[in-house]
N, C-alpha and C positions, 0 to 999 in steps of 0.2 A: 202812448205818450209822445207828442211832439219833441224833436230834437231843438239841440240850441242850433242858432246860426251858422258858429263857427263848424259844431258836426255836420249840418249840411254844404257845407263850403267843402270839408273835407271829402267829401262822399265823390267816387269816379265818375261823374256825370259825363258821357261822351259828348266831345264837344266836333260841329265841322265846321271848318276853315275852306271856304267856296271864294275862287276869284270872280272880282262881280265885272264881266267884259263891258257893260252898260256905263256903270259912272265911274269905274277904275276903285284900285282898293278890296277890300276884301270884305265879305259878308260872314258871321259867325252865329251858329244857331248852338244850341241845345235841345237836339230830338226827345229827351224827355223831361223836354219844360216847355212845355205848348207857349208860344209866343215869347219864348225868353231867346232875343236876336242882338247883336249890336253889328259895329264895321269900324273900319278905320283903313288908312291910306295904305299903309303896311300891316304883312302879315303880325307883326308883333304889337302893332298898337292895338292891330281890332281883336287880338290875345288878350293883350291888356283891357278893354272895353269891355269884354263880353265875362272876365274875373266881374266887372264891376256891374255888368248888367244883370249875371244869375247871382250876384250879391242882394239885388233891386228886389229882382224876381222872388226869387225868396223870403226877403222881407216883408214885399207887401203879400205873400198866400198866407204865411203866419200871420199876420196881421188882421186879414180878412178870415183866417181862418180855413183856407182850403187845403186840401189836402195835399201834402207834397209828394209825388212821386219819388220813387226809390231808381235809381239807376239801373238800367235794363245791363242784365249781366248774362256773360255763355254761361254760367252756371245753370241758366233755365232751359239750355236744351241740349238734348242728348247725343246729337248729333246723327239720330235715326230718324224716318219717319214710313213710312208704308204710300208705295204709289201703286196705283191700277191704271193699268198701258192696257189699248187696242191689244188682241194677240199681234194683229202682223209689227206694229213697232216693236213689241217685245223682241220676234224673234228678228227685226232687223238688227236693234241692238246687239242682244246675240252673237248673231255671227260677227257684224264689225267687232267687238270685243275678242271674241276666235282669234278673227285675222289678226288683228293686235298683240297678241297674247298673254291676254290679261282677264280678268276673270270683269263679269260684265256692269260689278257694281266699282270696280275701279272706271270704267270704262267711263260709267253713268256721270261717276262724282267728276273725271275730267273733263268730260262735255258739258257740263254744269259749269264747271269753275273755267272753259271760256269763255261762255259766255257771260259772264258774270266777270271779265277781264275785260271784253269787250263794249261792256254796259259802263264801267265804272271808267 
């Protein structure tokens, strides 16, 4: 059963707020609403625009009918998952881990979450 508007309105749709360095102001997307974008000169108006743009968006899928995505939630992962390493990186890891004094899946998750500091 299709929701009303307002319950879609409700629903956490992650929203991102990007500085646009091109034409100044700010771009705002909703990664799970394919094409649902707006901007505005400040970060608070293109806030306000992009309320009114997945307002838009969502009106015309029920309207057309298509299906509306449910907001991507950590609820869907476990925060495990299983990796197969070369042996010689495993056992590089390893030892760096050792020298650290850390057991080698803290190690892992740190090395991860810089670069993943350094990406974002």
């Amino acid at each position: 059963m299709m929701k009303k508007i307002d319950e879609y309105m409700r629903l956490p749709y992650r929203m991102e707020l990007i500085p646009d360095p091109d034409e100044g102001g700010y771009v705002v997307s909703f990664p799970d609403l394919p094409g649902c974008l707006s901007s505005g000169e400040t970060s608070e108006e293109a806030i306000k625009n992009a309320e009114d743009a997945k307002q838009e968006w969502l009106l015309a899928a029920m309207e057309e009918n298509i299906d509306i995505p449910e907001p991507d939630s950590l609820d869907a992962y476990s925060g495990q998952f299983k990796l197969r390493l070369p042996k010689s990186l495993h056992r590089s890891l390893a030892l760096q881990a050792k020298r650290e004094g850390v057991s080698m899946n803290q190690y892992c998750v740190y090395r991860l979450s810089q670069g993943e500091a350094v990406r974002a």
